[in-house]
RODO-2510 file (C-alpha; in nm, 4 decimals, decimal comma):
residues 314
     n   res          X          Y          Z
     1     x     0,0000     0,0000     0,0000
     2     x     0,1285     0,3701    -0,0805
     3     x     0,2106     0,5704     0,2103
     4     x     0,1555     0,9539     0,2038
     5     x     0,4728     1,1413     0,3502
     6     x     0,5059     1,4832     0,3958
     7     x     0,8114     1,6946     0,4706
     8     x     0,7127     2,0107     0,6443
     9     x     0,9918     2,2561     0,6573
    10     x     1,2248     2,1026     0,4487
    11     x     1,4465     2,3898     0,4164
    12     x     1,5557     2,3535     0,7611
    13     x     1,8048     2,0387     0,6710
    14     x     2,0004     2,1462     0,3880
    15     x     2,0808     1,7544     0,2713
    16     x     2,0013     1,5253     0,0276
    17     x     1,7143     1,3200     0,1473
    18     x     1,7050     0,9954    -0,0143
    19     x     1,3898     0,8113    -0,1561
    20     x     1,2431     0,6035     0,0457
    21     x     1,2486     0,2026    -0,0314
    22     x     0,8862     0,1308     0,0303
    23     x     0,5440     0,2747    -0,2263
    24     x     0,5524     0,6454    -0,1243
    25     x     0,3913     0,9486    -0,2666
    26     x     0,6126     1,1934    -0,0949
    27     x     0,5626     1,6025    -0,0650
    28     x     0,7827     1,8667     0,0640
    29     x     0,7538     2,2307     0,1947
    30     x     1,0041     2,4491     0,2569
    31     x     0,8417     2,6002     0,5341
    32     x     0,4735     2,5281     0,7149
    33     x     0,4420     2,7777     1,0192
    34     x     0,0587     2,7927     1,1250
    35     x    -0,1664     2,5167     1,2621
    36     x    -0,4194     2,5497     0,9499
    37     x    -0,1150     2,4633     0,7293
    38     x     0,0186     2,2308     0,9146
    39     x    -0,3774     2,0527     0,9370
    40     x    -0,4461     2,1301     0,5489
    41     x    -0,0957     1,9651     0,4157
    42     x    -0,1148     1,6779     0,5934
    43     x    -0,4461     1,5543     0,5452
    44     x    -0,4484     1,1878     0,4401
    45     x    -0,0804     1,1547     0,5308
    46     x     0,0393     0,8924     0,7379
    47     x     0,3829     1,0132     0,7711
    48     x     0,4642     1,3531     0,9036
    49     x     0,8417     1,4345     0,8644
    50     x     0,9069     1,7953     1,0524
    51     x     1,2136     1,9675     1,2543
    52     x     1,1003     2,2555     1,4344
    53     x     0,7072     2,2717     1,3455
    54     x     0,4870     2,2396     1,6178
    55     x     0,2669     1,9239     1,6821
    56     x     0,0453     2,0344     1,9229
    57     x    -0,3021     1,8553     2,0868
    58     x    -0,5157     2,0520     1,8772
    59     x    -0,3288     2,0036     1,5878
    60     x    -0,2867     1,6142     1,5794
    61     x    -0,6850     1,5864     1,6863
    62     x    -0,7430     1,7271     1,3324
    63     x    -0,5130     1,4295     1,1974
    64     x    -0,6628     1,1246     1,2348
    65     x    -0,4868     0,9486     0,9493
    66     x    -0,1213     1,0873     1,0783
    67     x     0,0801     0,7684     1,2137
    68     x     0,3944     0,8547     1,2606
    69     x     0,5860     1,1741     1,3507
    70     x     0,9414     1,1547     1,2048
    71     x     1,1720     1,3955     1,4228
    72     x     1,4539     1,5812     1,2517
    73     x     1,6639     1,6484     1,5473
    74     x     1,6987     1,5087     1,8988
    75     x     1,4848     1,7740     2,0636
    76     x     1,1136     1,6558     2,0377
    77     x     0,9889     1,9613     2,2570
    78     x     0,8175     2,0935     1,9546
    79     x     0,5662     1,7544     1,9823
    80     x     0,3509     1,6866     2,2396
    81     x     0,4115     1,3580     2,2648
    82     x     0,1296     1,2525     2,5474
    83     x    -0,2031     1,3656     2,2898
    84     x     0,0514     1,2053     2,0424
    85     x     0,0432     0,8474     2,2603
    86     x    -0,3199     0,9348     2,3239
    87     x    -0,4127     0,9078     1,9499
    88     x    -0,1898     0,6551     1,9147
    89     x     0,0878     0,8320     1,6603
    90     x     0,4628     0,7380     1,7230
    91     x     0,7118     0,9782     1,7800
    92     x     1,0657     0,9425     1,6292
    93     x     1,3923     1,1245     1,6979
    94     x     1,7528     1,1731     1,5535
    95     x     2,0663     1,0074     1,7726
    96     x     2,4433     1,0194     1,8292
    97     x     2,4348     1,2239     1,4263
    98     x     2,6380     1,5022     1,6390
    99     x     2,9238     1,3351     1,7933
   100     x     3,1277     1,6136     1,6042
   101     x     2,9661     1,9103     1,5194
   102     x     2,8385     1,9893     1,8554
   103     x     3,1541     1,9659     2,0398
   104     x     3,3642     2,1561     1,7588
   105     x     3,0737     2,4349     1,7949
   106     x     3,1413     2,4588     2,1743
   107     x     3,5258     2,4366     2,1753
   108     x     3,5004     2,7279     1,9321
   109     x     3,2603     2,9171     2,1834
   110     x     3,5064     2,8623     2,4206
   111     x     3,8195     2,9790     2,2522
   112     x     3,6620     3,2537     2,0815
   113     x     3,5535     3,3656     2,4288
   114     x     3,8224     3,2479     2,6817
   115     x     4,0769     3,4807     2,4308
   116     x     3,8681     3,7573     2,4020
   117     x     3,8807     3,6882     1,9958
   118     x     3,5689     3,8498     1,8614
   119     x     3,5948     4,1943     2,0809
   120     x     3,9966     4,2244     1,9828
   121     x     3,9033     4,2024     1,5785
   122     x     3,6249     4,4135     1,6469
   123     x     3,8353     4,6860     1,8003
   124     x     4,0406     4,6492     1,5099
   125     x     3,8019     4,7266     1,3047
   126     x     3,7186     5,0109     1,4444
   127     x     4,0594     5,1426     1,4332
   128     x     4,1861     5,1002     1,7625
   129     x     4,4708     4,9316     1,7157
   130     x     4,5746     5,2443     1,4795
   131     x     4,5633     5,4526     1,7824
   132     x     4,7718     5,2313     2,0078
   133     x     5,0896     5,4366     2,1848
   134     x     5,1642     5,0299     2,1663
   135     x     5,2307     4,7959     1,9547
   136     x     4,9474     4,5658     2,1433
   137     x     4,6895     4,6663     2,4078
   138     x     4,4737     4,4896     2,6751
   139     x     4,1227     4,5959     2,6056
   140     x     3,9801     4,2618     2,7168
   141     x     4,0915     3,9898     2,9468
   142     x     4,2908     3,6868     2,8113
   143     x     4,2649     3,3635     2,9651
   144     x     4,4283     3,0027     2,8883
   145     x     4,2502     2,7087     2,8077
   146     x     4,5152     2,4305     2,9384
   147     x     4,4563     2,4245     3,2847
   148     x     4,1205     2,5646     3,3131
   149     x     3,7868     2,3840     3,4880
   150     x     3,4913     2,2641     3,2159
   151     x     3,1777     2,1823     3,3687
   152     x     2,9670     1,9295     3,1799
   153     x     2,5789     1,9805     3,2476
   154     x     2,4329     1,6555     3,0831
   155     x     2,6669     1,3585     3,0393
   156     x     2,5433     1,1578     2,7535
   157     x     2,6504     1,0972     2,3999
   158     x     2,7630     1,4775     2,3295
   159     x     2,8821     1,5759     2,6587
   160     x     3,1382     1,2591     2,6309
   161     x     3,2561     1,3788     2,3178
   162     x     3,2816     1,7410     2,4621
   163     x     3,5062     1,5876     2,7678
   164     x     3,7273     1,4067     2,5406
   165     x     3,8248     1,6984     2,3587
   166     x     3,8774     1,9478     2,6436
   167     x     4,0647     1,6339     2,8059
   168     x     4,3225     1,6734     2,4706
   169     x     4,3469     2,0695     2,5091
   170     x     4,4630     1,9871     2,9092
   171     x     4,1567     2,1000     3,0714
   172     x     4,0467     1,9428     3,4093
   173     x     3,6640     1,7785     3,3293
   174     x     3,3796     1,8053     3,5936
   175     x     3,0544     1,6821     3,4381
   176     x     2,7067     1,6436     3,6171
   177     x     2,3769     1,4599     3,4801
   178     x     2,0113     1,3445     3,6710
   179     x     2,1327     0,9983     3,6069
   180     x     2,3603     0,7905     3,7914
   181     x     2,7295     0,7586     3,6909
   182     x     3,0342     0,6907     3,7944
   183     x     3,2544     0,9910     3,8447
   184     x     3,0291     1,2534     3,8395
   185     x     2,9601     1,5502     4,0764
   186     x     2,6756     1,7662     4,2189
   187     x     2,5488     2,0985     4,0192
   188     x     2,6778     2,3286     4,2648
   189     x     3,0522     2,1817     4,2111
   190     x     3,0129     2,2500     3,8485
   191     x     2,8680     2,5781     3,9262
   192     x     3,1362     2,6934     4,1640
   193     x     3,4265     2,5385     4,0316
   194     x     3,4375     2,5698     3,6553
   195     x     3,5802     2,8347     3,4241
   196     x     3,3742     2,7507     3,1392
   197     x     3,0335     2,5668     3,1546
   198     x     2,8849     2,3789     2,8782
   199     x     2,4700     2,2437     2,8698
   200     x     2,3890     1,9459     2,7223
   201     x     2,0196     1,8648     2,8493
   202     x     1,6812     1,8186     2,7332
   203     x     1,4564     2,1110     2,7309
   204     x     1,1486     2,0005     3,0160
   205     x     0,9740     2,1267     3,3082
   206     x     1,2101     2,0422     3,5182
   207     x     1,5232     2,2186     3,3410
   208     x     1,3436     2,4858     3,1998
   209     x     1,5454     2,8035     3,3525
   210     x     1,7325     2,5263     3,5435
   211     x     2,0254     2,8430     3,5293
   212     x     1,8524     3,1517     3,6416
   213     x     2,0004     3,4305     3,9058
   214     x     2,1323     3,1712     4,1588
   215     x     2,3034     2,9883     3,9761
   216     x     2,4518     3,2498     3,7909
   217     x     2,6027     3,3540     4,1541
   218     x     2,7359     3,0938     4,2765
   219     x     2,9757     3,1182     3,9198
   220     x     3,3024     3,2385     3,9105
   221     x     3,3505     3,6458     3,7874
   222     x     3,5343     3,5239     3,4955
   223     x     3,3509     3,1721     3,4223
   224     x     3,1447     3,1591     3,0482
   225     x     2,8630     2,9937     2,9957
   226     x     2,7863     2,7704     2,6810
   227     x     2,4799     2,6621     2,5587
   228     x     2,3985     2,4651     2,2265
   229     x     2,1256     2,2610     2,3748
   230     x     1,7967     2,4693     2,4273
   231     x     1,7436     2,8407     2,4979
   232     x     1,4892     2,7770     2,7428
   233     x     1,7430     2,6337     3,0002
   234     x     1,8502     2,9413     3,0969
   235     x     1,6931     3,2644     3,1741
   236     x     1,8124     3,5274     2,9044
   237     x     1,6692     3,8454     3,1390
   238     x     1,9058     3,7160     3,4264
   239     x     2,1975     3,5996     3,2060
   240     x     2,2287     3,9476     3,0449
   241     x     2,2157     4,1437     3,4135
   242     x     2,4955     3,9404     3,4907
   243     x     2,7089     3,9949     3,2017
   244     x     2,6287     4,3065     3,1954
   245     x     2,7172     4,3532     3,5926
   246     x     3,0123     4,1086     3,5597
   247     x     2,8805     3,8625     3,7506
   248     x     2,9835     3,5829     3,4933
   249     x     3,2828     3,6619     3,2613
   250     x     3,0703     3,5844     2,9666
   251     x     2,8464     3,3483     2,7481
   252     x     2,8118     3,1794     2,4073
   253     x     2,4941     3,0598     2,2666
   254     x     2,3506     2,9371     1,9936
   255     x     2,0340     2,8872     2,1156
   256     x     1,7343     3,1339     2,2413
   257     x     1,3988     3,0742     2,4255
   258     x     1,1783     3,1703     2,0878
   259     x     1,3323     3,0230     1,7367
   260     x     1,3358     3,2499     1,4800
   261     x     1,3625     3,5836     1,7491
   262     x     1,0833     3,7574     1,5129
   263     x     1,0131     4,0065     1,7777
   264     x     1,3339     4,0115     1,9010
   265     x     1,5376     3,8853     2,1406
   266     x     1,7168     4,0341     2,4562
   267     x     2,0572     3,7953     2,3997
   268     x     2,0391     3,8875     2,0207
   269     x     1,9785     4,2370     2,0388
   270     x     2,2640     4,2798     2,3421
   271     x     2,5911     4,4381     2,1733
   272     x     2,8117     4,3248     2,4587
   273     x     3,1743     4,2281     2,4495
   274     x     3,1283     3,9060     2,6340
   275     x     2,8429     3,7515     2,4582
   276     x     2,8406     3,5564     2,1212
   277     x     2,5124     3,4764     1,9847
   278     x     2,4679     3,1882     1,6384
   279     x     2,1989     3,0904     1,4847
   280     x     2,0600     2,7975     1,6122
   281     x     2,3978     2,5808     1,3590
   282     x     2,6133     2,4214     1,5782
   283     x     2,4353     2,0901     1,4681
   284     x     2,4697     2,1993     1,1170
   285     x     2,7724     2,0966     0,9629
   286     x     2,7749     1,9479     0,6310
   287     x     2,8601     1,6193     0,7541
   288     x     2,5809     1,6131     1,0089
   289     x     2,3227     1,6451     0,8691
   290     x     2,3873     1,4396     0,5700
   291     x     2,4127     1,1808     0,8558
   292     x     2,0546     1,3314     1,0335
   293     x     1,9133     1,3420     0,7218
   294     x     1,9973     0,9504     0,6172
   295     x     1,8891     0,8636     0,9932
   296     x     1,5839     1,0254     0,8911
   297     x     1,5279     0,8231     0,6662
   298     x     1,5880     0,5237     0,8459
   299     x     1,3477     0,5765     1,0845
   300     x     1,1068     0,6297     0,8543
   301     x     1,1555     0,2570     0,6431
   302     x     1,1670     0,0931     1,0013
   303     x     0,8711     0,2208     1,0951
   304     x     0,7137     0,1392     0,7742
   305     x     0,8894    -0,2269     0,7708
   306     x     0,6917    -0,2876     1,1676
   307     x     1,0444    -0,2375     1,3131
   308     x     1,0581     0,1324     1,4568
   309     x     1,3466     0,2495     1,5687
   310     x     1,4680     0,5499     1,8106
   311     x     1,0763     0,6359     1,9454
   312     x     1,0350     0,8548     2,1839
   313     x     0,8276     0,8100     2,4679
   314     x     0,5647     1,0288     2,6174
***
C-alpha cells in the first residue's frame, strides 16, 4: 500500500534526502508555520516528517490518518508527545548524528571567548589598534585554556565527546547529569568550580530556567557559559544582568527561548563584548546532517517495515 509522507519545513536540513524504499507518494515544503497549514498539508498523510514545526493537541486531533511523527533532530519539545500516545501516533527522533559538530561548535565558543577573539578584531576594526601608543593593548581579558575547569551539564553521547576533547586541550573535566554515573559531581561543584560551563540537556519542566540568578552567583567572575542545547534552560533576562554587571565573565549561545527571534530577542539584540550569539547551527555541519538526514530516513523505512526504531516516549 502507498504511504503519504510529507516533509514540512524542508528547508531547515540542507541535505540530500534519499527516496524512500517502500510505495511512497512523498511532498515537501520548505516552510509550514501555522496550525491550518500544518492541518491542510497533511491531510491523508500517514507520515509527518518535521524539525522545528509544532505538533500540538489541537493540531494532531485534526489528523486522524497521521501515524507517525518523524523527528529531525533530537529535541522533540516541539511535539507533544502525550495527545501524540493518546491518538496513538509514534514519535521518532535523531541520535548520536552530532558526535562532532556539537563539540567543535562549543570548543570554538570557548576559545573565541576564553581569548577575548571576537571583541579584539572588532576593536580592530574600528581602528583602535591604529591609535595604540603600543604595539598591542589589553582591552579585554585573556585567559588560557590548558589548565582551566569545564563543567559538563548533561553527560550523555555529546557531553562525552565534549570531555574528550577538552581532556586533549589539558583542561580538568567536571561533568554532572540526573542519572547515575560513575565519576560525576553535584550541580553546585560545576557551578562553583568551573571556568567555562557547557549544557547538554533536554529542554522540560524540570530544566526549563534550570540556570537563572542563583546559579549564575554561585559562578566564578570570569567563568562563560555555553549553551547549544535549548534556549529555554537558561533565563536570558538574568543571564544578560549578569554579564552586563560582571557577575559571569561571559556566554556563548547558539540557542534562544523563541526560534526564529521575530520580535526580538534580549541575547540577540545585546551588543556586549562578552556575549556571542549563532543561529541555532552548531548541529549543522555538512557532515551532520547528511548523517541526520539519512537517519531520517531510516526511521522512517523501520517504521514502515513494523520495526521502529529510536521512538520517543511520552
Amino acid at each position: 500500500m502507498t504511504k503519504k509522507v510529507v516533509f514540512l519545513d524542508r528547508e531547515s536540513l540542507d541535505a540530500t534526502v534519499r527516496e524512500f524504499n517502500f510505495p511512497h507518494e512523498y511532498k515537501e515544503y520548505e516552510s509550514t508555520w501555522t496550525p491550518e497549514e500544518i492541518v491542510e498539508r497533511l491531510q491523508g498523510a500517514e507520515i509527518a516528517m518535521i524539525n522545528k514545526v509544532p505538533m500540538r493537541a489541537d493540531t494532531l486531533k485534526q489528523l486522524p490518518d497521521l501515524k507517525l511523527i518523524a523527528v529531525a533532530a533530537t529535541g522533540t519539545d516541539v511535539v507533544d508527545k502525550a495527545a501524540a500516545k493518546a491518538q496513538g501516533i509514534t514519535v521518532v527522533n535523531i541520535r548520536n548524528y552530532a558526535f562532532n559538530t556539537v563539540p567543535e561548535h562549543v570548543v570554538g565558543l570557548m576559545f573565541a571567548l576564553r581569548r577575548a577573539i571576537v571583541p579584539y578584531a572588532n576593536s580592530v576594526r574600528r581602528g583602535d589598534w591604529n591609535k595604540s601608543k603600543q604595539f598591542c593593548y589589553f582591552d579585554y581579558p585573556i585567559y588560557d585554556i590548558a589548565g582551566s575547569t569545564l563543567g559538563i551539564i548533561g553527560y550523555g553521547a555529546l557531553g562525552k565527546s565534549i570531555a574528550k576533547r577538552a581532556e586533549a586541550l589539558g583542561m580538568k573535566v567536571l561533568a554532572f547529569d540526573v542519572f547515575p554515573q560513575d565519576g560525576l559531581v553535584d550541580l553546585d561543584t560545576i557551578l562553583t568550580q568551573s571556568d567555562v560551563i557547557t549544557l547538554h540537556v533536554p529542554l522540560t519542566p524540570d530544566t526549563k530556567n534550570m540556570i537563572g540568578a542563583e546559579q549564575l552567583k554561585k559562578m566564578k567572575k570570569s567563568a562563560i557559559l555555553i549553551n547549544t542545547a535549548r534556549g529555554g534552560l537558561v533565563d536570558e533576562a538574568a543571564l544578560l544582568q549578569a554579564l552586563k554587571d560582571g557577575t559571569i565573565g561571559g556566554a556563548g549561545f547558539d540557542v534562544v527561548a523563541q526560534e526564529p527571534p521575530k520580535d526580538g530577542n534580549i541575547l540577540c539584540d545585546a551588543d556586549l563584548p562578552n556575549l556571542i550569539v549563532t543561529p541555532h547551527v552548531a548541529w549543522a555541519s555538512k557532515e551532520a546532517m547528511q548523517i541526520l538526514a539519512d537517519q531520517l530516513v531510516d526511521n522512517v523505512e523501520a517504521f514502515v517495515a513494523g520495526k521502529p526504531q529510536n521512538v520517543v516516549e511520552a
